[in-house]
C-alpha positions as CSV (number, residue, x, y, z in Angstrom):
1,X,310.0,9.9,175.3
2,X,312.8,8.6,178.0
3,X,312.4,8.0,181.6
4,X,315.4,8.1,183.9
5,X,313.3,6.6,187.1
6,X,310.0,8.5,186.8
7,X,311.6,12.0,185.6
8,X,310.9,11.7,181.9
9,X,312.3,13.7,178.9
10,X,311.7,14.6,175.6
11,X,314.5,13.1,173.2
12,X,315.4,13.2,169.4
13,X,316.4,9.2,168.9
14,X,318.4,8.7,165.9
15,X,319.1,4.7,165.3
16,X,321.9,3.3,163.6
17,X,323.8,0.4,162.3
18,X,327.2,-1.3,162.6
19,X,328.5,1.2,159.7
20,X,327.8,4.4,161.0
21,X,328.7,6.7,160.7
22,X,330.2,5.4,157.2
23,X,331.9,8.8,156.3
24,X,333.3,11.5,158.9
25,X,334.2,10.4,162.7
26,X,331.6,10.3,165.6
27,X,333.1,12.2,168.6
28,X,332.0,10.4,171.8
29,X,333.1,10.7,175.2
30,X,335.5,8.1,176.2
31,X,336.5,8.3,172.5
32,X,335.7,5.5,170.1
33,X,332.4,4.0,171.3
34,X,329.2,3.5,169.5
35,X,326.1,2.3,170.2
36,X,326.4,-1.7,170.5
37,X,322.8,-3.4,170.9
38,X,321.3,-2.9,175.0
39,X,323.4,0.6,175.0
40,X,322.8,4.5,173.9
41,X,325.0,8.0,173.3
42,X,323.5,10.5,175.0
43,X,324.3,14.3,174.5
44,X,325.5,15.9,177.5
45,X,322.8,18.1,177.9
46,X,320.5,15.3,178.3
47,X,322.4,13.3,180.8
48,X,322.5,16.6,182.4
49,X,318.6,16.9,182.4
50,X,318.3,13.5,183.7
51,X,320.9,13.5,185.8
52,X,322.9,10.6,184.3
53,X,326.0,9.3,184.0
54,X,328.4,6.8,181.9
55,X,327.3,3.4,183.2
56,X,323.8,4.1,184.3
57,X,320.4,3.0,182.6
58,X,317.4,5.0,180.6
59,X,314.2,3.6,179.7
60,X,313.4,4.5,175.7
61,X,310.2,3.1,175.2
62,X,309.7,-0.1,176.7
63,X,313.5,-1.2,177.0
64,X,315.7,-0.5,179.3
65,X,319.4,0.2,177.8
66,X,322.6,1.1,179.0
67,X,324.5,5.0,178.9
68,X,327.9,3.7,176.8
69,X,329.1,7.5,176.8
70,X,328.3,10.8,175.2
71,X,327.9,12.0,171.6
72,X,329.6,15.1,171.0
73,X,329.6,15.4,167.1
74,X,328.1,13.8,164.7
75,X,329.8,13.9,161.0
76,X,326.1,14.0,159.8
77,X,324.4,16.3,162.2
78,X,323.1,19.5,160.2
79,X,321.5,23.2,161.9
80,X,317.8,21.9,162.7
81,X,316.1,25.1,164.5
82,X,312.7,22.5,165.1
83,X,314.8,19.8,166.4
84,X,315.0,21.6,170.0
85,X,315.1,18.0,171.9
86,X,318.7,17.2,173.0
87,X,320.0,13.4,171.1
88,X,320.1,10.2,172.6
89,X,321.8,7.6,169.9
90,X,321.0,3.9,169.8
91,X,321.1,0.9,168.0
92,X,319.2,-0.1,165.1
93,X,318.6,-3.6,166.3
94,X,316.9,-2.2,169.5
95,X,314.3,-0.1,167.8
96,X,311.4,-3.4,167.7
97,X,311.9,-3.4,171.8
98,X,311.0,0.1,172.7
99,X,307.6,-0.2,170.6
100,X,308.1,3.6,169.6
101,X,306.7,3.2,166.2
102,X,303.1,2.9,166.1
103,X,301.0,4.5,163.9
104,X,301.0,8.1,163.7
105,X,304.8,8.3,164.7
106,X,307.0,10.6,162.8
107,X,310.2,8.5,161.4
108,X,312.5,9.7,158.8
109,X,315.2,7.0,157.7
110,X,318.0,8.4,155.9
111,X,320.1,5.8,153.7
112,X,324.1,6.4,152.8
113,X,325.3,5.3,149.4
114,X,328.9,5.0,148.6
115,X,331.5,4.2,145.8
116,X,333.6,6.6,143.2
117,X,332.4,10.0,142.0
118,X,331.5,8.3,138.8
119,X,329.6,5.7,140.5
120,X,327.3,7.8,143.0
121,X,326.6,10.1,139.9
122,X,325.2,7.4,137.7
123,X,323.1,6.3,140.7
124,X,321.6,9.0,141.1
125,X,320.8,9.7,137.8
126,X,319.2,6.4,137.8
127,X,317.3,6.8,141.3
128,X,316.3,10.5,140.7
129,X,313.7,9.7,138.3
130,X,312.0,6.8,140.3
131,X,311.9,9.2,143.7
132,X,308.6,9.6,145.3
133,X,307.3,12.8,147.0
134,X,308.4,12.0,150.2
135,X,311.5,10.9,149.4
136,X,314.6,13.0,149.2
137,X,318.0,13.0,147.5
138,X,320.5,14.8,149.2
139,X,324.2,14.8,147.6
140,X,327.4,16.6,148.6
141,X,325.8,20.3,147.7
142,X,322.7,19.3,149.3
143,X,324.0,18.5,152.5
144,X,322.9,19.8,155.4
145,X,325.7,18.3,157.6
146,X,329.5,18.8,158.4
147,X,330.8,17.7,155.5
148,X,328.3,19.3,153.0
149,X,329.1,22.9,155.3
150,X,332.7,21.8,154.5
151,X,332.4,21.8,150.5
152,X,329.7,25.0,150.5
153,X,332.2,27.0,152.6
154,X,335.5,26.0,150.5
155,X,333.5,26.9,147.1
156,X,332.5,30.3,149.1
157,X,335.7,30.8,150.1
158,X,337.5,29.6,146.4
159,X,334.8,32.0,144.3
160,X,335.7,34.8,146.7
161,X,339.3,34.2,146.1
162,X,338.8,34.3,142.7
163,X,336.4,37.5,142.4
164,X,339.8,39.2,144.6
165,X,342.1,37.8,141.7
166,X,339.7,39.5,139.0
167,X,339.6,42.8,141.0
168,X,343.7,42.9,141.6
169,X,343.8,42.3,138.0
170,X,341.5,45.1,136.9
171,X,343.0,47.6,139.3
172,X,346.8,46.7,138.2
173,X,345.6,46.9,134.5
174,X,343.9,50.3,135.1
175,X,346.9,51.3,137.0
176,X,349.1,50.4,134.3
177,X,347.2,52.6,131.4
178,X,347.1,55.4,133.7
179,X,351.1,55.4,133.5
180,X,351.1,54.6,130.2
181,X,349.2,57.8,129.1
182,X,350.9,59.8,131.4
183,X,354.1,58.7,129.7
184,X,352.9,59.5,126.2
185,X,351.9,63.1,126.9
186,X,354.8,64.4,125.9
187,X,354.9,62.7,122.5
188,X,351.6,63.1,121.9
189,X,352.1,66.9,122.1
190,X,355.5,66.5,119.6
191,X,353.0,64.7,117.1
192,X,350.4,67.8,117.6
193,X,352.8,70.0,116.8
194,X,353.6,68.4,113.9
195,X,350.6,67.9,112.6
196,X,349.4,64.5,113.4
197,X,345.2,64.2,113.6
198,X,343.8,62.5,116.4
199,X,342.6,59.8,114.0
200,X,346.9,59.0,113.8
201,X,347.3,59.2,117.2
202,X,344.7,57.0,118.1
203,X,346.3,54.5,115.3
204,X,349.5,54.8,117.0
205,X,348.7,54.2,120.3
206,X,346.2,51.2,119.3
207,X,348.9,49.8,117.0
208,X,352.0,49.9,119.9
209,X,349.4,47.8,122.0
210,X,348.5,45.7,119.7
211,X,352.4,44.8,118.9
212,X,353.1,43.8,122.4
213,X,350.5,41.8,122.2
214,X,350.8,40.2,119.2
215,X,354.6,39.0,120.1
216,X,354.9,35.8,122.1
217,X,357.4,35.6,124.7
218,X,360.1,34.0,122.4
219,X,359.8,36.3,119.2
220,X,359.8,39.0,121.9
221,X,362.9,37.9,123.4
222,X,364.4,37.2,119.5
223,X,363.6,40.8,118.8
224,X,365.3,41.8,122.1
225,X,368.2,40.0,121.2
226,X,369.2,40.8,117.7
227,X,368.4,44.8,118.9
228,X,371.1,44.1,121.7
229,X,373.2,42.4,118.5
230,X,372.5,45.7,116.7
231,X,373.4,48.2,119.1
232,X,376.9,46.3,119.8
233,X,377.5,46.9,115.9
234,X,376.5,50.2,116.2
């Protein structure tokens, strides 16, 4: 709970260290502050609750601390729908002083690990295993905040791309054997006439598609050129 004089407010207090936010940028308002020991961030909708402004004081607990500015984003801030109070930030070496945390209190702590892809994923593989129900391991899929939204929506967006691809590619070839056949009608109804079985046709069509396939681009274009050879002679 915070008091500004005797109005109090219901607040979500997140407490952090010199190296937050570690990854990402905190937005605050004047730009570049963070919460130094004796100060806080409050979001704007709870300065505008309590009527506060850069510069003035909010009791958390049983210290009194000073407003350094507003948070407007955090990198790490993921969509809570139970965490309906508005944020006031602080500093982890003023949590003692308020006396907040007695028994009974609900505290999560949330620890950031960092180092080289190869690194983080022999960690966890290490730490997984030792976890205890409470705890929780949350990597870049598991992420609730910016950065994890970030990566979900750029796979989204990269296996949509990709399903696109796969239907262009299916429409174009069904495109291309419906002018194919259509092209072949004509000697198809020559071979009829002469006798050929559709047994030989089907032969004959298979066998041309396998041929085109069969060549590589340079036997293809070694073909093309001694026909172009033979036709000059001819």
């Amino acid at each position: 709970m915070t008091f500004a004089g005797d109005t109090p407010q219901l607040a979500s207090v997140k407490a952090v260290d010199s190296v937050y936010p570690m990854y990402g940028e905190l937005q605050t308002r004047p730009g570049g502050v963070k919460p130094q020991p004796g100060s806080v961030l409050l979001a704007p909708r709870l300065m505008t609750l309590l009527n506060l402004k850069t510069g003035d004081t909010i009791d958390v607990g049983d210290v009194t601390l000073r407003i350094a500015g507003e948070v407007v984003q955090e990198p790490d801030s993921g969509f809570n729908p139970f965490q309906m109070a508005p944020r006031l930030m602080m500093n982890m070496a003023d949590v003692a002083k308020t006396g907040a945390i007695q028994p009974g209190s609900r505290v999560m702590w949330r620890y950031k690990f960092g180092g080289t892809p190869q690194q983080l994923a022999g960690y966890e593989s290490w730490l997984l295993p030792q976890l205890k129900p409470e705890h929780r391991w949350y990597g870049l899929e598991q992420d609730d905040g910016a950065l994890g939204k970030s990566l979900e929506r750029s796979q989204q967006f990269l296996l949509l791309s990709a399903l696109l691809t796969l239907l262009l590619a299916v429409a174009a070839v069904a495109v291309a054997m419906s002018h194919y056949c259509r092209s072949r009608y004509d000697l198809v109804a020559i071979l009829k006439t002469l006798g050929a079985g559709r047994a030989q046709l089907r032969k004959l069509i298979i066998g041309q598609w396998l041929m085109v396939l069969g060549f590589p681009p340079s036997r293809e274009a070694r073909l093309g050129y001694c026909l172009k050879t033979y036709c000059w002679c001819c």
